[in-house]
NUPA-618787 format. One record per residue (C-alpha): residue in one letter; residue number from 1; x, y, z. Coordinates in Angstrom, 2 decimals, always signed. Example, Ala and Ser with C-alpha at 12.3 -4.5 7.8 and 13.67 -1.06 7.14 Angstrom:
BEGIN
<rest: A; nr: 1; px: +12.30; py: -4.50; pz: +7.80>
<rest: S; nr: 2; px: +13.67; py: -1.06; pz: +7.14>
This chain:
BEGIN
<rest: X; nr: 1; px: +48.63; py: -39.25; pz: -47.28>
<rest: X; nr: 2; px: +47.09; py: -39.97; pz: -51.07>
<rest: X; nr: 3; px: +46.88; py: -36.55; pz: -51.99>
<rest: X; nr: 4; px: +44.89; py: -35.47; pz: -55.04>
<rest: X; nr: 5; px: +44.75; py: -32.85; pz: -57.50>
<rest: X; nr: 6; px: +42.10; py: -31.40; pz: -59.60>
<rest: X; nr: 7; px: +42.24; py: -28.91; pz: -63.25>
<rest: X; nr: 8; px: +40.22; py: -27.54; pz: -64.97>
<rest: X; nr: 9; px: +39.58; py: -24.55; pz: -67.48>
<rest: X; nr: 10; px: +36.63; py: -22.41; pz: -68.10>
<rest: X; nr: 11; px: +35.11; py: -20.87; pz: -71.08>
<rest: X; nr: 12; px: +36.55; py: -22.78; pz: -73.41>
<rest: X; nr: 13; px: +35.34; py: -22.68; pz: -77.04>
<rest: X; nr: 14; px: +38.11; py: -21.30; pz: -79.23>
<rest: X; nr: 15; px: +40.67; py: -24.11; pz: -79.07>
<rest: X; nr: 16; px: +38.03; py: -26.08; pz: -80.85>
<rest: X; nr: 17; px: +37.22; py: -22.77; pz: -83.54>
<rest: X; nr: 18; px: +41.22; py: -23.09; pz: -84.41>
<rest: X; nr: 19; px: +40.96; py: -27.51; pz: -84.81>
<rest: X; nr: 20; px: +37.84; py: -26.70; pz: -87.43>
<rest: X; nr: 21; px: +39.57; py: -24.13; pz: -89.41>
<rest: X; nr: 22; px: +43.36; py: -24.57; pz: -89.57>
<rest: X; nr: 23; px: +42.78; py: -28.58; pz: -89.82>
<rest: X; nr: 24; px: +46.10; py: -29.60; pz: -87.92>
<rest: X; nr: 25; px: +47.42; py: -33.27; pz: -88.20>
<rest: X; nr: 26; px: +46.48; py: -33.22; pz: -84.74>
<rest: X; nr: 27; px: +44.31; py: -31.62; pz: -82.00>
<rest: X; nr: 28; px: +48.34; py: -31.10; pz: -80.01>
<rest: X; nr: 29; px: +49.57; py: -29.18; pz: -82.75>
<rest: X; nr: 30; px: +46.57; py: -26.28; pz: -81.56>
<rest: X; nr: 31; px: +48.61; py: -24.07; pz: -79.18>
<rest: X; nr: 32; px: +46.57; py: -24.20; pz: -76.59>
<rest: X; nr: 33; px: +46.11; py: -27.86; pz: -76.63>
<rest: X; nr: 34; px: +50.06; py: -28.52; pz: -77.06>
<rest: X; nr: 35; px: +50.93; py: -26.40; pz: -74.14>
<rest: X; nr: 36; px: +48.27; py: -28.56; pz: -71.83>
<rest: X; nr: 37; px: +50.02; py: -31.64; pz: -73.00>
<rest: X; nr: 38; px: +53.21; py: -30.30; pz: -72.52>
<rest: X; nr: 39; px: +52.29; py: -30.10; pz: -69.02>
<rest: X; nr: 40; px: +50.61; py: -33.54; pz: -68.73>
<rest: X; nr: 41; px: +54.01; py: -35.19; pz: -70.24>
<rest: X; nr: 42; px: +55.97; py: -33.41; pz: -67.81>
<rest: X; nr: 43; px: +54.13; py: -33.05; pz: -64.97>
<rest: X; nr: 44; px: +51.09; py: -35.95; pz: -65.21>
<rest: X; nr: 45; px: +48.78; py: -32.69; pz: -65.17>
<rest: X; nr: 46; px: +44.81; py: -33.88; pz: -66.23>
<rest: X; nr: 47; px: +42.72; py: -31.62; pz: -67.17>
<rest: X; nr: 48; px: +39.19; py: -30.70; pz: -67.67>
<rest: X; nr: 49; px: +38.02; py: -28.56; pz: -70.07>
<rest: X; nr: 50; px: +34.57; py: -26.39; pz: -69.71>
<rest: X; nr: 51; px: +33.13; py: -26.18; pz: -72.75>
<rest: X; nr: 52; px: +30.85; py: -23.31; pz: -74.14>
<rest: X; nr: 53; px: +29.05; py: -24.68; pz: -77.07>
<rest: X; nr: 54; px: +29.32; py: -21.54; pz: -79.14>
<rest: X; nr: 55; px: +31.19; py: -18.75; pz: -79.85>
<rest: X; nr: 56; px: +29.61; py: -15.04; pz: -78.05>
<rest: X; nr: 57; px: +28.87; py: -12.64; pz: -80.22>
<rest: X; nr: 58; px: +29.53; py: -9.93; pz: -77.58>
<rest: X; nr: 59; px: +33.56; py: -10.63; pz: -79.81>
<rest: X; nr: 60; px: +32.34; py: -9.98; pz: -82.95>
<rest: X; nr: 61; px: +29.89; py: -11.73; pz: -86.02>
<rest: X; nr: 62; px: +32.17; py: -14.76; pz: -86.56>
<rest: X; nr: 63; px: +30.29; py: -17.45; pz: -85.25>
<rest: X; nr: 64; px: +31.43; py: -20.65; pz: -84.70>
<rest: X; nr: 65; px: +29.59; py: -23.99; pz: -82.73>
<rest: X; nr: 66; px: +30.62; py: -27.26; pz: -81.54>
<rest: X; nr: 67; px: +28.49; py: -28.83; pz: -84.20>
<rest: X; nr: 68; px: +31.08; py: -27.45; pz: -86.75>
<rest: X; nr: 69; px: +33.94; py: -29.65; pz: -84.67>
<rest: X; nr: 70; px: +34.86; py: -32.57; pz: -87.28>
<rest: X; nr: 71; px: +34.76; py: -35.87; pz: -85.94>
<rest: X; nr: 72; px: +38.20; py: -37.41; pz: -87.70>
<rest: X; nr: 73; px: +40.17; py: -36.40; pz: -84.81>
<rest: X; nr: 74; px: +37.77; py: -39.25; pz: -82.30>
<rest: X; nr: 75; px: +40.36; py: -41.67; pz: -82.13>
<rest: X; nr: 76; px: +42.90; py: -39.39; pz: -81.08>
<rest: X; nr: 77; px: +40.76; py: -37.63; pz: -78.16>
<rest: X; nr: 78; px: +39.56; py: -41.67; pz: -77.02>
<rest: X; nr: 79; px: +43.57; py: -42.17; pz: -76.68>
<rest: X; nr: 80; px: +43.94; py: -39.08; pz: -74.70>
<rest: X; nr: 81; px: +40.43; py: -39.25; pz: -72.57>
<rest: X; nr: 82; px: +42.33; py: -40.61; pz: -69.27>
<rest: X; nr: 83; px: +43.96; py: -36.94; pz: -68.69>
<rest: X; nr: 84; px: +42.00; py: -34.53; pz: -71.07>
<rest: X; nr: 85; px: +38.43; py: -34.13; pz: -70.57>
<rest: X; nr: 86; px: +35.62; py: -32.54; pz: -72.20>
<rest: X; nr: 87; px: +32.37; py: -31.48; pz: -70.23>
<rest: X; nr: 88; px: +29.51; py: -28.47; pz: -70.34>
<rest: X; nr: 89; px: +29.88; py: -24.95; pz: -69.35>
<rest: X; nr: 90; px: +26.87; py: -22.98; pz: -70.55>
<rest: X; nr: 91; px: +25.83; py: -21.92; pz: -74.19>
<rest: X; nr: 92; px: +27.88; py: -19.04; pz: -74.70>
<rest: X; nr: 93; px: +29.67; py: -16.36; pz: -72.53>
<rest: X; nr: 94; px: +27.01; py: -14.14; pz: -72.09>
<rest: X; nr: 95; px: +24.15; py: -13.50; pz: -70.37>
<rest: X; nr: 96; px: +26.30; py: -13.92; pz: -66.88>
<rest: X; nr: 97; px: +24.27; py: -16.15; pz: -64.37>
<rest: X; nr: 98; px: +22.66; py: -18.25; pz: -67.26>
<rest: X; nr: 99; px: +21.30; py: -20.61; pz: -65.18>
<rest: X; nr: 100; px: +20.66; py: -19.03; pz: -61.78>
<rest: X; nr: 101; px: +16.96; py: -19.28; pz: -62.41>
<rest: X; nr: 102; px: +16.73; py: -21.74; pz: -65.98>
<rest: X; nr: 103; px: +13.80; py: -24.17; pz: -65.88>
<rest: X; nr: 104; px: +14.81; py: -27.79; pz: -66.51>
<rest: X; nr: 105; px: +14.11; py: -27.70; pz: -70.08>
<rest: X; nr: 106; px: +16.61; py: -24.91; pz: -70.69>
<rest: X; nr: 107; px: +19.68; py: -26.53; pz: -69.10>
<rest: X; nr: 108; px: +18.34; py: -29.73; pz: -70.44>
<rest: X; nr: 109; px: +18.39; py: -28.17; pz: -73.87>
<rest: X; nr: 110; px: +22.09; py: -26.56; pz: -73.70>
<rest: X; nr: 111; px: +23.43; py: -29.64; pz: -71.50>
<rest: X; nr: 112; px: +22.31; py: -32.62; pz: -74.50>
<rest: X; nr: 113; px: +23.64; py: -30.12; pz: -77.18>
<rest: X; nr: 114; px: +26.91; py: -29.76; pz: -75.67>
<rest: X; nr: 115; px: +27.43; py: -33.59; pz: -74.52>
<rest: X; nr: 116; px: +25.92; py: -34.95; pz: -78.23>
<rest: X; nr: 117; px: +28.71; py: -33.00; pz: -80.24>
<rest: X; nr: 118; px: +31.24; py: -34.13; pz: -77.32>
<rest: X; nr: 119; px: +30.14; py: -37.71; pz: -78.28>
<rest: X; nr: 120; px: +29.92; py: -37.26; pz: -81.75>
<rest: X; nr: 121; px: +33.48; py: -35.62; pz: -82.11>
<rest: X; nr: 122; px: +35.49; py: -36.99; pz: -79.12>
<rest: X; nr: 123; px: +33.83; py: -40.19; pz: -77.70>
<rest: X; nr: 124; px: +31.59; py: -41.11; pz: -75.04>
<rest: X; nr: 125; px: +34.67; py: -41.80; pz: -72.68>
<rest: X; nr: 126; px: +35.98; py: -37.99; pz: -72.54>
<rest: X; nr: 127; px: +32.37; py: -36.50; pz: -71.82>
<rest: X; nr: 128; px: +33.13; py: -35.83; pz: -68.20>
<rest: X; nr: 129; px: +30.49; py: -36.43; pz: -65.63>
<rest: X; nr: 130; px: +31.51; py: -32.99; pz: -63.34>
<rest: X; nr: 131; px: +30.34; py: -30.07; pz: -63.80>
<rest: X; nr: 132; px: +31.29; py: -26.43; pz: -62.92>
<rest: X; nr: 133; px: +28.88; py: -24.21; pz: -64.67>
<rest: X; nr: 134; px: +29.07; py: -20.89; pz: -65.76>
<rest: X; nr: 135; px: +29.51; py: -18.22; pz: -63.16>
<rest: X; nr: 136; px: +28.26; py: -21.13; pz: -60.74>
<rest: X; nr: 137; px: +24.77; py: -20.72; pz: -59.49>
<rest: X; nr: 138; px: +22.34; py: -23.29; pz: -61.12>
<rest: X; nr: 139; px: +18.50; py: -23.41; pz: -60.05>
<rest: X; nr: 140; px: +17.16; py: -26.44; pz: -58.56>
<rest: X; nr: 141; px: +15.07; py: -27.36; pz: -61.32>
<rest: X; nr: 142; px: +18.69; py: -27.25; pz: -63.72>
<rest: X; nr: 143; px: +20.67; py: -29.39; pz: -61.55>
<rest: X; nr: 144; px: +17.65; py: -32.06; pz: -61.73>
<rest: X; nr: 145; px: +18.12; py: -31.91; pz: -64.97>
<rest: X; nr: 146; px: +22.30; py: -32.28; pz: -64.97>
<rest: X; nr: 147; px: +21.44; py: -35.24; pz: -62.48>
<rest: X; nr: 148; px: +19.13; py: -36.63; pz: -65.03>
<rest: X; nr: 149; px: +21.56; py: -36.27; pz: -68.40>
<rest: X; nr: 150; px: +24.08; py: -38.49; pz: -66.31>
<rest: X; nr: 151; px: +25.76; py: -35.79; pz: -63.86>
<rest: X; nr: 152; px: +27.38; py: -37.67; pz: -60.90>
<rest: X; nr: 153; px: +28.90; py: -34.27; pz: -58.74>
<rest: X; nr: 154; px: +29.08; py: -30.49; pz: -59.05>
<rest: X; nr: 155; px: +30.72; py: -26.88; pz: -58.11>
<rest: X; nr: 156; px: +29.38; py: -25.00; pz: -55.46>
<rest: X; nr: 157; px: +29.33; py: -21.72; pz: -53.85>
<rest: X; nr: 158; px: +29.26; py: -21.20; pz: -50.20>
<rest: X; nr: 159; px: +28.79; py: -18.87; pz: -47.64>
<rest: X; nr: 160; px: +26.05; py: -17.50; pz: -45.55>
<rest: X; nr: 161; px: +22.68; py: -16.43; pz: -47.64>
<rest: X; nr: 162; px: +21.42; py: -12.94; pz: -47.18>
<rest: X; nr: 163; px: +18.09; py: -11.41; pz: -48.43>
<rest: X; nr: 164; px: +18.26; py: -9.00; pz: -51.37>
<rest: X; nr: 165; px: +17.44; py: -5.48; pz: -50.28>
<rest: X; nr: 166; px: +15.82; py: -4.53; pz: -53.62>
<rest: X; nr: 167; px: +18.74; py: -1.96; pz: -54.24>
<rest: X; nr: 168; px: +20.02; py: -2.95; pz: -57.77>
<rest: X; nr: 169; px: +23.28; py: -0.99; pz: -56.59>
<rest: X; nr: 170; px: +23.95; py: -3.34; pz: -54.04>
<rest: X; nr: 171; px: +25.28; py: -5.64; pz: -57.29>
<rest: X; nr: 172; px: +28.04; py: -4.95; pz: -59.77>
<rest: X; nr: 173; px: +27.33; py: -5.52; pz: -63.51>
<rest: X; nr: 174; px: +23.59; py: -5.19; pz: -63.13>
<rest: X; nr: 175; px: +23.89; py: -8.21; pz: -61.72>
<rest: X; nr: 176; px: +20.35; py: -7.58; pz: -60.16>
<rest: X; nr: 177; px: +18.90; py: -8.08; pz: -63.32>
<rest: X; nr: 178; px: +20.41; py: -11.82; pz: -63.11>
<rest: X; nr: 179; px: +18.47; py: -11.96; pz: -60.27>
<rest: X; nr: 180; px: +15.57; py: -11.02; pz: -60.58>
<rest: X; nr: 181; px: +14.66; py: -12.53; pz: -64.08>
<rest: X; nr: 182; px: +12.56; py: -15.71; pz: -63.66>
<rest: X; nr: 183; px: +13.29; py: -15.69; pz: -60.04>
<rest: X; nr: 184; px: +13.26; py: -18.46; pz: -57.73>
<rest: X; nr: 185; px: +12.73; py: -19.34; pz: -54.47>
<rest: X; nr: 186; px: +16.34; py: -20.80; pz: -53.96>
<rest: X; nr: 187; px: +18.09; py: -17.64; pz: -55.61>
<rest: X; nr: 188; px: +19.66; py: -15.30; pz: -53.19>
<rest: X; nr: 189; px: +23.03; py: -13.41; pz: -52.55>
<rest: X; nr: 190; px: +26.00; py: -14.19; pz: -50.80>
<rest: X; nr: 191; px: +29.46; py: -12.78; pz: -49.99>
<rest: X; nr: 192; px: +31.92; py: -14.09; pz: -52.74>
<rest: X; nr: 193; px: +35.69; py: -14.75; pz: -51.42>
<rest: X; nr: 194; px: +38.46; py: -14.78; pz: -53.26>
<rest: X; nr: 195; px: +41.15; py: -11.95; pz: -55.09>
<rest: X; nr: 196; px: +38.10; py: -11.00; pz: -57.95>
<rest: X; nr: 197; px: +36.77; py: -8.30; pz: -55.35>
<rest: X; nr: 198; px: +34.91; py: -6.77; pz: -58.74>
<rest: X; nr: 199; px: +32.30; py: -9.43; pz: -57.94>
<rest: X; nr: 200; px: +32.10; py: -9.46; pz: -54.11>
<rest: X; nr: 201; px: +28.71; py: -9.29; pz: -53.73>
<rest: X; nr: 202; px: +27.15; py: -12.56; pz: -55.61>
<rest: X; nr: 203; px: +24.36; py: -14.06; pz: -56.32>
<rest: X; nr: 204; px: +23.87; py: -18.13; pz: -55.55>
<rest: X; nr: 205; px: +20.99; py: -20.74; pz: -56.22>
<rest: X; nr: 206; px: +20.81; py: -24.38; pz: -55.13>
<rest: X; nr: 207; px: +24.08; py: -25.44; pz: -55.25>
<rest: X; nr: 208; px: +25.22; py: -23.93; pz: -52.64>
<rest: X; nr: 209; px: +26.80; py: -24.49; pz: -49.15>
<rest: X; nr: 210; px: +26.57; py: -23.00; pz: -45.82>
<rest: X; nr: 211; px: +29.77; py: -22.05; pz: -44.37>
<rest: X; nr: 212; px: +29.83; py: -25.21; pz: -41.91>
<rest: X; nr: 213; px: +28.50; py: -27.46; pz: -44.62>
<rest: X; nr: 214; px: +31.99; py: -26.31; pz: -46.53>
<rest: X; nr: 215; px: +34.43; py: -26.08; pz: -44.06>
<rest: X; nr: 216; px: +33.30; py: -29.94; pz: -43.18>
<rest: X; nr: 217; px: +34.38; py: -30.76; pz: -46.80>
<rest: X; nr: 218; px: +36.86; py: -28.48; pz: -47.58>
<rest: X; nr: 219; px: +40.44; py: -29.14; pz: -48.42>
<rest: X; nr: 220; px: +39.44; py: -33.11; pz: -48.52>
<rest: X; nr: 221; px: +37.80; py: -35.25; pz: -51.01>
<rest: X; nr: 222; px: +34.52; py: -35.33; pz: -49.57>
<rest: X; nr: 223; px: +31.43; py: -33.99; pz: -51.14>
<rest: X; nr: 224; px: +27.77; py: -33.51; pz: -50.14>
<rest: X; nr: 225; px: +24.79; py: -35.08; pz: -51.18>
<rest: X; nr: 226; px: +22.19; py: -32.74; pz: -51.59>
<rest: X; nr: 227; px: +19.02; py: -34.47; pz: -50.00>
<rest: X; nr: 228; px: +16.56; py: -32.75; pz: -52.31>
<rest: X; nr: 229; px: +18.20; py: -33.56; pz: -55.54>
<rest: X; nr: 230; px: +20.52; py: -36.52; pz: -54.73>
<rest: X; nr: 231; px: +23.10; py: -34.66; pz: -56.49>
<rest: X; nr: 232; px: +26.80; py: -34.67; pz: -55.22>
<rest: X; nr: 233; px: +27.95; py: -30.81; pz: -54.22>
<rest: X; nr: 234; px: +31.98; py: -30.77; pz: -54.39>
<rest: X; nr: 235; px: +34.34; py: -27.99; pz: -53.65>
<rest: X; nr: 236; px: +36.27; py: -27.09; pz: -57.15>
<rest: X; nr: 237; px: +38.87; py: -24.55; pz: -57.13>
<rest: X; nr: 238; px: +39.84; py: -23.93; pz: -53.66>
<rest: X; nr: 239; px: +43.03; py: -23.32; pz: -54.79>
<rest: X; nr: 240; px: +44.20; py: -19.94; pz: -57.20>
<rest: X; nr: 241; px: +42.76; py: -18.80; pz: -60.30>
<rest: X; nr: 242; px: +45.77; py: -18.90; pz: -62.15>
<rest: X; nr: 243; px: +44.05; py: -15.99; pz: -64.95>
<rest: X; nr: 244; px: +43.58; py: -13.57; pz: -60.90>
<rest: X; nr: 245; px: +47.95; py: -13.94; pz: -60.22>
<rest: X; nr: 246; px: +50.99; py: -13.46; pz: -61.70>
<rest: X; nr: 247; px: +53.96; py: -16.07; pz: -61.88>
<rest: X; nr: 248; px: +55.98; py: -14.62; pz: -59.57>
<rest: X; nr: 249; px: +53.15; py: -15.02; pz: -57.06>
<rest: X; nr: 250; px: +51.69; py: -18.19; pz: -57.61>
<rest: X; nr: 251; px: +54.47; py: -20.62; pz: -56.10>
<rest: X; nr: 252; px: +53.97; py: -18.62; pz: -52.79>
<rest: X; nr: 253; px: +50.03; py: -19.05; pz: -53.31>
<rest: X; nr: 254; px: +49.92; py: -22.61; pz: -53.92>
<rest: X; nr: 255; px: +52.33; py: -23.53; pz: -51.26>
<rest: X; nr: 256; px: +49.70; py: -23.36; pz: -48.15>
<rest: X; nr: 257; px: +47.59; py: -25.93; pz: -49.78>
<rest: X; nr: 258; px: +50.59; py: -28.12; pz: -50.16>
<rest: X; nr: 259; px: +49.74; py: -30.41; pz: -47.10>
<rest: X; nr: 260; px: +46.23; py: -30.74; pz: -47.67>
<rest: X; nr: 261; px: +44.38; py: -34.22; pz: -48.89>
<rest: X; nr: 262; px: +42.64; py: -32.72; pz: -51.71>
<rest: X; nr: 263; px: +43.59; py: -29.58; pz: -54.27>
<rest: X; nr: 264; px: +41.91; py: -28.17; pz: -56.90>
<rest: X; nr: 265; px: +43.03; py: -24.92; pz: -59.33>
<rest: X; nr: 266; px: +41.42; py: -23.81; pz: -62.16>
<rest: X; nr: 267; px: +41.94; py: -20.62; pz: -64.97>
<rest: X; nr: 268; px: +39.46; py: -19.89; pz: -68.35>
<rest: X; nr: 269; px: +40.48; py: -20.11; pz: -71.64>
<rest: X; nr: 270; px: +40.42; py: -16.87; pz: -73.26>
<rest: X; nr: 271; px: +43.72; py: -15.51; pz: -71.57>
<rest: X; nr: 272; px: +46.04; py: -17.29; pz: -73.58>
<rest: X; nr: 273; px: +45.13; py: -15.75; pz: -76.54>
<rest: X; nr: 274; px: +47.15; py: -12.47; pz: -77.74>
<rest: X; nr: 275; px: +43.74; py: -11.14; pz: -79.48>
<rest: X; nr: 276; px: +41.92; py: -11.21; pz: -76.24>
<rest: X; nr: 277; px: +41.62; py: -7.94; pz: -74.52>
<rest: X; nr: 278; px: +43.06; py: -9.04; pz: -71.41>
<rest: X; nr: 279; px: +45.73; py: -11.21; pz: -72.75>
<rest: X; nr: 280; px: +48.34; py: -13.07; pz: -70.24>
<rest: X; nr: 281; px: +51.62; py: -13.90; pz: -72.13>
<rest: X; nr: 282; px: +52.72; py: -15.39; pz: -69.12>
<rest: X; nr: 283; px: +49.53; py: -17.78; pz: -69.53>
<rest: X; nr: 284; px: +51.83; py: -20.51; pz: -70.31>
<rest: X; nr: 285; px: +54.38; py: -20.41; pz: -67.68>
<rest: X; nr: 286; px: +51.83; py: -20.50; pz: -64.98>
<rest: X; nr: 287; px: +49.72; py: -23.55; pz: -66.88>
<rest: X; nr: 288; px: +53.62; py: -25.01; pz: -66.50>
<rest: X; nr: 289; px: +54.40; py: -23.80; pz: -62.97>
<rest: X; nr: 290; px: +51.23; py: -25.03; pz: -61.19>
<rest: X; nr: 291; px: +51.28; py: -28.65; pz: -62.49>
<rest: X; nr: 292; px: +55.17; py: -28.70; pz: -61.79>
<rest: X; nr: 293; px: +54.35; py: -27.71; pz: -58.30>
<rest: X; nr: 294; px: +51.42; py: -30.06; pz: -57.05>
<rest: X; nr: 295; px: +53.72; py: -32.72; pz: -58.77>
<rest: X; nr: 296; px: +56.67; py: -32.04; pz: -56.73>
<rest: X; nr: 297; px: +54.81; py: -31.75; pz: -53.34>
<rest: X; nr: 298; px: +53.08; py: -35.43; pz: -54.35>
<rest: X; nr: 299; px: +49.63; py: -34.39; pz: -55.79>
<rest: X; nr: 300; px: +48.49; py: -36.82; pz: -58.36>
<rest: X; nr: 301; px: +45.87; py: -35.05; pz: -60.22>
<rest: X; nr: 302; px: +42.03; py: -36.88; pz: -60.93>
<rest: X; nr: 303; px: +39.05; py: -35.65; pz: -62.32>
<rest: X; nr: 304; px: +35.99; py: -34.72; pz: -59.75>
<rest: X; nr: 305; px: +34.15; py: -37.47; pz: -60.99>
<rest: X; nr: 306; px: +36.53; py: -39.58; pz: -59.32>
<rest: X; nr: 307; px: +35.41; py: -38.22; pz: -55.78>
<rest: X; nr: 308; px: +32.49; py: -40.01; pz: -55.92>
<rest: X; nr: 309; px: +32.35; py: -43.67; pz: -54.10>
């Protein structure tokens, strides 16, 4: 069996902060950059990287954008664009659920931002063509618009759809707010699996799968085409958040998916950084251990674009 692999980081905004100001000889000498090619040298790890295209305020008045990124380090991400890829996230961290209910034009808006500094700074050729947006749900009208800017296949969420009982309660976070705001007909709430059980209750839009519609997919390299939108609905990250376990556990976690056709793991950026409030110092060691372990069990690792025929 070909068996394939799949990367990729959220939230990521603050490798590219570090490149502007400290003006390395090169984008590896960044920490967070050298460890990921540490682990493609050693391991053949790719990786995608999900880009906000500013800096939150939510951390504090020093603002940075992508539009600050200087473009004399192009060549060097061309040369690297067959395992390091750059695509769109969302704007900024915050609001959570930014595009559960966006009209076209605002994912349009944030989408051609994102992908013309990508360009600009990095080359057409490391713009990747998946997409896993923020916190997940994106309306109909937004993935139209990701189809439209060039999108071939995207994250989904699955489960069964419930109705929302108007009890903002019945969400963490004032969530319900999420919800609610601009609502459309598509937006609803599911169950959420998975170790975070802070965020159990979810909300999901129109990319999203029934449970039969994933389990026909899942753990192979099959997608969906949604019939409404033509776009291609993929399951990312049915593996382990690497920023949800320890080292120590994550061997053991990854090993049941060791067998399967298709793999994908993903973690977000901000844990590797000793400033961040929930910092990991053994961020590092697990970027390490997971690409040393689909490696030895015969996983060669792909982007999701390269699920689609």
């Amino acid at each position: 069996m070909n068996k394939k692999a799949f990367f990729f980081i959220d939230d990521v905004i603050w490798a590219f902060r570090d490149i502007t100001r400290q003006k390395p000889n090169s984008i590896f000498d960044q920490p967070f950059l050298k460890l990921l090619k540490e682990a493609h040298d050693k391991y053949g790890m790719k990786v995608q990287l999900n880009l906000f295209y500013q800096t939150d305020f939510f951390y504090g008045h020093d603002e940075y954008s992508l539009a600050e990124m200087p473009d004399s380090y192009k060549p060097e991400w061309e040369a690297n664009s067959d395992w390091l890829k750059l695509a769109f996230h969302a704007r900024q961290e915050f609001p959570d659920y930014p595009y559960v209910n966006a009209t076209y034009e605002d994912v349009k808006y944030d989408f051609d931002k994102i992908k013309k500094e990508v360009i600009r700074f990095a080359g057409e050729n490391t713009f990747a063509t998946g997409v896993i947006p923020h916190w997940m749900p994106m309306s109909k009208a937004g993935v139209e618009a990701l189809r439209d800017g060039g999108i071939k296949i995207m994250a989904v969420s699955h489960g069964e759809r419930r109705d929302y009982d108007g009890n903002p309660e019945s969400l963490p976070y004032g969530h319900s707010f999420r919800l609610l705001h601009n609502r459309q007909p598509e937006t609803t709430l599911y169950t959420r699996g998975g170790r975070n059980t802070a965020i159990a209750r979810s909300i999901c839009s129109h990319n999203h799968l029934s449970t039969e519609e994933w389990e026909s997919i899942l753990h192979t390299t099959k997608y969906i085409t949604d019939k409404e939108t033509g776009m291609n609905f993929c399951q990312f990250g049915n593996g382990p958040c690497l920023n949800l376990v320890t080292i120590d556990e994550l061997k053991d976690l990854m090993m049941p998916f060791m067998n399967n056709e298709y793999f994908s793991y993903a973690t977000h950026e901000q844990y590797f950084y000793n400033d961040y409030f929930a910092y990991q110092s053994d961020y590092p060691a697990k970027i390490l251990e997971a690409a040393k372990v689909a490696s030895e069990n015969g996983y060669e690792f792909i982007f999701a674009e390269d699920l689609v025929d």
